[in-house]
C-alpha positions, 0 to 999 in steps of 0.5 A, a space after each residue: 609427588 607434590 599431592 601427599 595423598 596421591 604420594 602415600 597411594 603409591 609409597 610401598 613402604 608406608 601403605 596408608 589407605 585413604 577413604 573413598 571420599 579422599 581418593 574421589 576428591 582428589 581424582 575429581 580435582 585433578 580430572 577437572 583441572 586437567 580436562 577443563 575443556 575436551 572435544 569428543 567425538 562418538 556415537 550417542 546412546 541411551 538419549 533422554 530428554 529429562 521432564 527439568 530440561 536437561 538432557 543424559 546420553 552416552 558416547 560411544 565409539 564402539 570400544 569405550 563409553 562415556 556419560 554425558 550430560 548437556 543442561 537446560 542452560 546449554 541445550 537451548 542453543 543446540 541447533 538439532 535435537 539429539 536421537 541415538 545412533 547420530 556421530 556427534 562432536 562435543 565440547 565440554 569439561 569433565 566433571 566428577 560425581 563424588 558420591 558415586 565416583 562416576 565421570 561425566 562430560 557437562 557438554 557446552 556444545 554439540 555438532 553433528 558429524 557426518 553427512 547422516 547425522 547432518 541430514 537429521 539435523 537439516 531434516 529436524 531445523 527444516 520441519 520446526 521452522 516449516 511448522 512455524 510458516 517461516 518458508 510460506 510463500 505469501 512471505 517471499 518479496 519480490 526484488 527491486 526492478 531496479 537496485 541502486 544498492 546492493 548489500 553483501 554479507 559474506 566473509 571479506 577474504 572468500 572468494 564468494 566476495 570477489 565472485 559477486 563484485 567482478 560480475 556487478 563490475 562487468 554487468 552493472 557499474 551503476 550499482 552501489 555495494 556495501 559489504 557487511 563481513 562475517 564469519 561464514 562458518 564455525 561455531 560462531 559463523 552463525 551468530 555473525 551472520 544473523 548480526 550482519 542481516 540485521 546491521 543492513 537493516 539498521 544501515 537503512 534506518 533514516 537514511 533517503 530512499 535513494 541511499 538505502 540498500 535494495 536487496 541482500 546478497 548473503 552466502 558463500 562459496 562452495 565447501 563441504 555439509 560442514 562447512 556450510 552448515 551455518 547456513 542451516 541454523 535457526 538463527 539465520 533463518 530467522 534473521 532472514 525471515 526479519 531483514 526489512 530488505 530483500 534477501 538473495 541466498 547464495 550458498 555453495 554451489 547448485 547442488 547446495 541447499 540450505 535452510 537459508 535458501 528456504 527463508 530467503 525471498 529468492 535462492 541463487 545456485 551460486 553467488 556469481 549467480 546472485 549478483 547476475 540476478 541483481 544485474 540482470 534487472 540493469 540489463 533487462 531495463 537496457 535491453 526493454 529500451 532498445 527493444 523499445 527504440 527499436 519497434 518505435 523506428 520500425 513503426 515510424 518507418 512503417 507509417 512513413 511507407 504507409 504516408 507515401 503509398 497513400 500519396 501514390 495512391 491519390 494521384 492516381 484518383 479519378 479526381 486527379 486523373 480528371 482535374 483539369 477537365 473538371 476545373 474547366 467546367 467549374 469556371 464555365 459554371 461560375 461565369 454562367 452564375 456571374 451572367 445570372 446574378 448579375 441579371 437577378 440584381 438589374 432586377 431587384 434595384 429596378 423594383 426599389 427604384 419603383 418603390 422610391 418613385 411611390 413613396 416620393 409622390 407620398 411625400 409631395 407637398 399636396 399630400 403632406 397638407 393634406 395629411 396634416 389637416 386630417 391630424 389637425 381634426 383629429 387631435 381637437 377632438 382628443 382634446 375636447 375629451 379629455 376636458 370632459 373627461 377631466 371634470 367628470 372623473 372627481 365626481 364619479 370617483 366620489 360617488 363610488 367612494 360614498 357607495 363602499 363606504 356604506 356597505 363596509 359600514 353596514 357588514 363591519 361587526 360594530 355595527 352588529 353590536 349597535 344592534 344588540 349583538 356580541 362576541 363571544 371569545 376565549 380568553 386568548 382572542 379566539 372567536 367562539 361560535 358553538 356551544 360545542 367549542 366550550 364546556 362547563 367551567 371555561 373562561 370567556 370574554 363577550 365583547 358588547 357594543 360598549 365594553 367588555 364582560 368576563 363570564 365563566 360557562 355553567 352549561 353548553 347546550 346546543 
């Protein structure tokens, strides 16, 4: 053997003990060179959540049992919280504990294994994610009426894909698709996935409306619990919850459910399904245009009939039906108003011409002699008073003047103050006339006939 201590363990001649650090050492070294990455599978026992995080449990498969322990570091990414009893697969590496030579797998992944164990795990994801308000209702968008751009995430070679692009081809050749390619299961398939939601996301980022991606296929075809397992982790839901586009899941078949279909804004059965979804709103927009085309022909034909039975229907009216007869007695009347006005105006230019007769002899030459003498008259004597009127309007207006003149004289406050009167003021011009109106110490201004006197008030009396 290349190890001379491993060597001397088995050397009959020799027989040289080693200690028990040496041969744990040594058995530590080897187990985790040799095992630096198994898969195990079996059933855990004793499970228990460490107050620092880690987790401890055993594996079993009825006949052996092996330790177990999964740190703080690695558990965060386990989709499902582990319980005794569920069938697990775990990838991890042995490890040695010197001091006590004990064996341990340090798990660096852990997938349930069975449909039992599967359900646990969906039962466990679906309640945390519930509990958060991931699958309200108020959260669901509703699909574009009318979609120009529909992105695919699923994996290129599945035949999910051909599925969704024969139907788009067949039901709506207007519709643009834009695959995104990932993983759709494994232990990386998840990861890929939430990746691809958000990489459509981000295709939309500055782009016109009219070349963004409306709604979002992601899923797969059919397989088994396992297989669609992907679809159940948290991360995909989550990055369902956050795409800024409308997402249809269509994972497996009908019978299929996942966490994905619970976020989602609309589950599909199957992903022929989802792009039927998708077509069906070209198809309902032609389908609503012929349906309108058909009601407006049948309207028009309508108020057409309805046009002409109304047409039947007024030539057989009375008014028509008797129309000859009634124009007969219309043009018997009109003759009979002609006869009339005609007399009706004999009679009127009659009186105007005896109007004319009256208002010639007016204007004969007697009369209009006569009627200018009579103005002659008339307008002497307007002249003979207006001369008069001319000469005794100076005087009058005069002696009316001399008149108001001697009364505002005789009321004007200066001629008050001749008589020995005077105006007592405030210093800002206001009149005083009570002795109310001022109080000991006030200044006032009293205006005599001849100046001023500035005085200062040393009692009031009234």
């Amino acid at each position: 053997m290349d190890n001379p201590l491993l060597a001397a363990l088995f050397e009959e001649e020799e027989r040289r003990p080693v200690t028990v650090s040496e041969l744990n050492s040594e058995v530590k070294a080897l187990l985790e060179r040799s095992f630096a990455q198994v898969w195990v599978e079996g059933e855990i026992t004793n499970f228990h959540a460490a107050a620092s995080g880690h987790w401890y449990f055993s594996l079993t498969d009825g006949s052996a049992l092996i330790k177990a322990a999964c740190f703080k570091g690695q558990n965060f990414r386990i989709r499902f919280k582990p319980s005794d009893g569920l069938l697990v697969r775990v990838r991890g590496r042995l490890a040695v504990y010197e001091p006590r030579g004990e064996m341990q797998i340090v798990v660096e992944s852990l997938e349930p294994v069975g449909e039992g164990a599967l359900a646990v795990a969906f039962e466990q994801i679906k309640m945390k994610l519930a509990r958060e308000g991931l699958f309200d209702e108020s959260l669901k968008r509703p699909l574009p009426p009318f979609p120009r751009k529909v992105g695919i995430v699923t994996s290129r070679t599945g035949a999910a894909l051909q599925d969704i692009l024969t139907v788009l081809k067949r039901r709506a050749r207007s519709v643009n698709v834009v695959v995104i390619p990932t993983l759709v299961q494994g232990e990386f398939a998840a990861e890929q996935i939430a990746a691809g939601i958000a990489t459509a996301s981000e295709f939309n980022t500055g782009r016109p409306e009219n070349e963004k991606i409306d709604v979002l296929i992601v899923g797969r075809g059919g397989g088994s619990a396992e297989d669609l397992w992907a679809f159940n982790e948290e991360v995909v839901a989550r990055a369902v919850r956050a795409s800024k586009i409308p997402v249809i899941s269509a994972v497996g078949h009908e019978v299929d459910f996942t966490i994905a279909d619970l976020a989602a804004d609309l589950r599909s059965p199957t992903p022929s399904a989802a792009a039927e979804i998708v077509a069906r709103a070209e198809n309902e927009v032609l389908q609503l245009l012929e349906h309108r085309s058909v009601q407006l022909r049948r309207s028009i034909g309508n108020a057409l009939l309805s046009a002409r039975a109304d047409v039947q229907s007024l030539a057989m009216a009375p008014i028509f039906v008797e129309f000859p007869a009634r124009l007969r007695e219309l043009r018997y009347r009109a003759d009979e108003l002609m006869m009339r006005s005609e007399d009706v105006l004999g009679k009127i230019l009659r009186q105007r011409l005896e109007s004319l007769r009256g208002v010639t002899v007016r204007l004969s030459p007697v009369a209009l002699g006569a009627k200018l003498g009579e103005n002659k008259r008339r307008l002497g004597l307007l002249e003979q008073r207006a001369s008069t009127a001319v000469v005794d309007a100076p005087r009058r207006g005069t002696q009316r003047l001399e008149k108001a003149m001697a009364q505002l004289d005789a009321l004007s406050p200066l001629r008050v103050l001749h008589r020995g009167y005077s105006i007592t003021q405030r210093p800002d011009g206001q009149i005083i006339r009570d002795a109310a109106e001022v109080q000991a110490g006030d200044q006032i201004q009293v205006k005599l006939e001849k100046g001023n006197i500035e005085a200062t008030v040393t009692a009031a009396t009234e």
